[in-house]
C-alpha positions in Angstrom: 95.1 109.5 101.4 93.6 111.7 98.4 94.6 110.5 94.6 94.3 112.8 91.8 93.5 110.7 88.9 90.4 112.3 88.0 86.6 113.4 89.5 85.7 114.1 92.8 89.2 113.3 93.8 90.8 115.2 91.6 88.7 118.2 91.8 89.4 118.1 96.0 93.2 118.3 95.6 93.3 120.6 93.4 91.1 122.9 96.0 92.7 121.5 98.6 95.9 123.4 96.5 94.3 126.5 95.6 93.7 127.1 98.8 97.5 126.6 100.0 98.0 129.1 97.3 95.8 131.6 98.3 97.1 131.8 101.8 100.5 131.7 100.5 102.0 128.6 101.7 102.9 126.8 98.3 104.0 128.5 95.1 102.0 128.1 92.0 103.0 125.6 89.6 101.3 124.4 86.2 102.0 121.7 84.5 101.2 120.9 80.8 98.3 122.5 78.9 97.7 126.5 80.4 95.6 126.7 82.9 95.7 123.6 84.5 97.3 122.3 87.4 99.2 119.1 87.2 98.1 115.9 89.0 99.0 115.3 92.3 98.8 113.6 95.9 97.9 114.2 99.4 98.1 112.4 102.6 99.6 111.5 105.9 103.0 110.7 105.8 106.0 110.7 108.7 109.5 111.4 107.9 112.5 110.7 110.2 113.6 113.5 111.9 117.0 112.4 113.8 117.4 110.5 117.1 113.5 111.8 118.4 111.9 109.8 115.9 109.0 110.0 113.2 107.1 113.4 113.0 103.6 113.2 111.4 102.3 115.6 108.7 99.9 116.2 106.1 101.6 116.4 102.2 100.7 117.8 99.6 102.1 116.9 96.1 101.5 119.1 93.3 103.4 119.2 90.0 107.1 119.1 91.0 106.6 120.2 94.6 106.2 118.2 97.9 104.9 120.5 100.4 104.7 119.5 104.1 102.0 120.7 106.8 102.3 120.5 110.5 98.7 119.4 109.9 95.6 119.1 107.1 94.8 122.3 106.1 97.7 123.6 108.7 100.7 125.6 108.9 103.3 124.9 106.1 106.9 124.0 107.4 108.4 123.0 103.9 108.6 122.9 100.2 110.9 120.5 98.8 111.4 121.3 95.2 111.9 117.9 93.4 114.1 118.8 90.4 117.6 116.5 91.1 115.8 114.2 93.4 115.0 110.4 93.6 112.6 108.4 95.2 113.2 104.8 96.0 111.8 101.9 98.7 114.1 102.5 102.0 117.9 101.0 102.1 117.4 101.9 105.9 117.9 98.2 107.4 115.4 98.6 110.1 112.4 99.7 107.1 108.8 99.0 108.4 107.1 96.5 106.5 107.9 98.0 103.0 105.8 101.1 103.7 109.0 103.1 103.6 110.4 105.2 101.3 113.6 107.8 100.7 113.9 110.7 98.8 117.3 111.8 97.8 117.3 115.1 97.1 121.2 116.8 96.2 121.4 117.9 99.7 119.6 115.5 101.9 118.3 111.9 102.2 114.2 112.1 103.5 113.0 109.0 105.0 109.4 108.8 104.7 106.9 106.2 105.8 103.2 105.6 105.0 100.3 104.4 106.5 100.0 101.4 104.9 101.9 99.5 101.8 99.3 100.6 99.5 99.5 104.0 100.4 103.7 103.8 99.8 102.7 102.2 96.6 100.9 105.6 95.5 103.6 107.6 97.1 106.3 105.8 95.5 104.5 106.0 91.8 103.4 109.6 92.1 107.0 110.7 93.8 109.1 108.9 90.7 106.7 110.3 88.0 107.0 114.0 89.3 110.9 113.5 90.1 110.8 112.2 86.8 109.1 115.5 85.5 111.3 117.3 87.4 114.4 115.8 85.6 113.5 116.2 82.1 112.4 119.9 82.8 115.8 120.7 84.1 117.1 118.3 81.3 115.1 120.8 78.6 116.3 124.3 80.3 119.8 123.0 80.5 119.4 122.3 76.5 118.0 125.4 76.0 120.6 127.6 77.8 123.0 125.9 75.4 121.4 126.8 72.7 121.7 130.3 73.5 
């Protein structure tokens, strides 16, 4: 798992990113001052997909996008755009060990686990604090569209 709080780490996600961008397999988005790129997370992580079981992929978490590859540095096979989501330790009552999470997005429920407890730790923090971003962006452009 990569954090992004700051140095070498930091500066490896965010080329890890630019290069995503470059080939054109996540959109662009900046966060806070202009020109920089907002903090982010990457790792393995599997999600549940149906009766077949887990499927393993690389994410990539940058500003208020979770973007899933097939595998590190691989093909993209979705963007989830967080806005109206929440993440939150699994309800699911067969969760492994605590190192599973869901994200409840207004459409679907994603069931995601980590590699370890430590790593869902990270997840968890970094998923609430850019759902949380996500929220009181929407919160401001609904305000603002009032306004008008």
């Amino acid at each position: 798992m990569q954090a992004a709080p700051d140095g070498a780490d930091a500066q490896q996600l965010r080329a890890l990113a630019s290069a995503a961008v470059l080939a054109g397999r996540v959109r662009r988005r900046r966060a806070g001052r202009p020109g920089r790129m907002a903090a982010g997370l990457a790792g393995w992580l599997r999600r549940k997909s149906g009766p077949a079981g887990w499927q393993r992929g690389w994410c990539v978490l940058v500003g208020e996008q979770l973007t899933w590859f097939d595998d590190k540095g691989g093909v993209r096979q979705f963007t989830l755009e967080l806005a109206g989501c929440v993440c939150q330790r699994s309800q699911a009552p067969m969760a492994s060990a605590d190192a599973e999470l869901e994200l409840v997005s207004p459409g679907r429920t994603y069931r995601l686990e980590a590699e370890s407890i430590e790593d869902a730790e990270r997840w968890l923090a970094a998923l609430r604090e850019a759902t949380g971003a996500a929220a009181a962006a929407a919160a401001a452009a609904a305000a603002a569209a009032a306004a008008a």
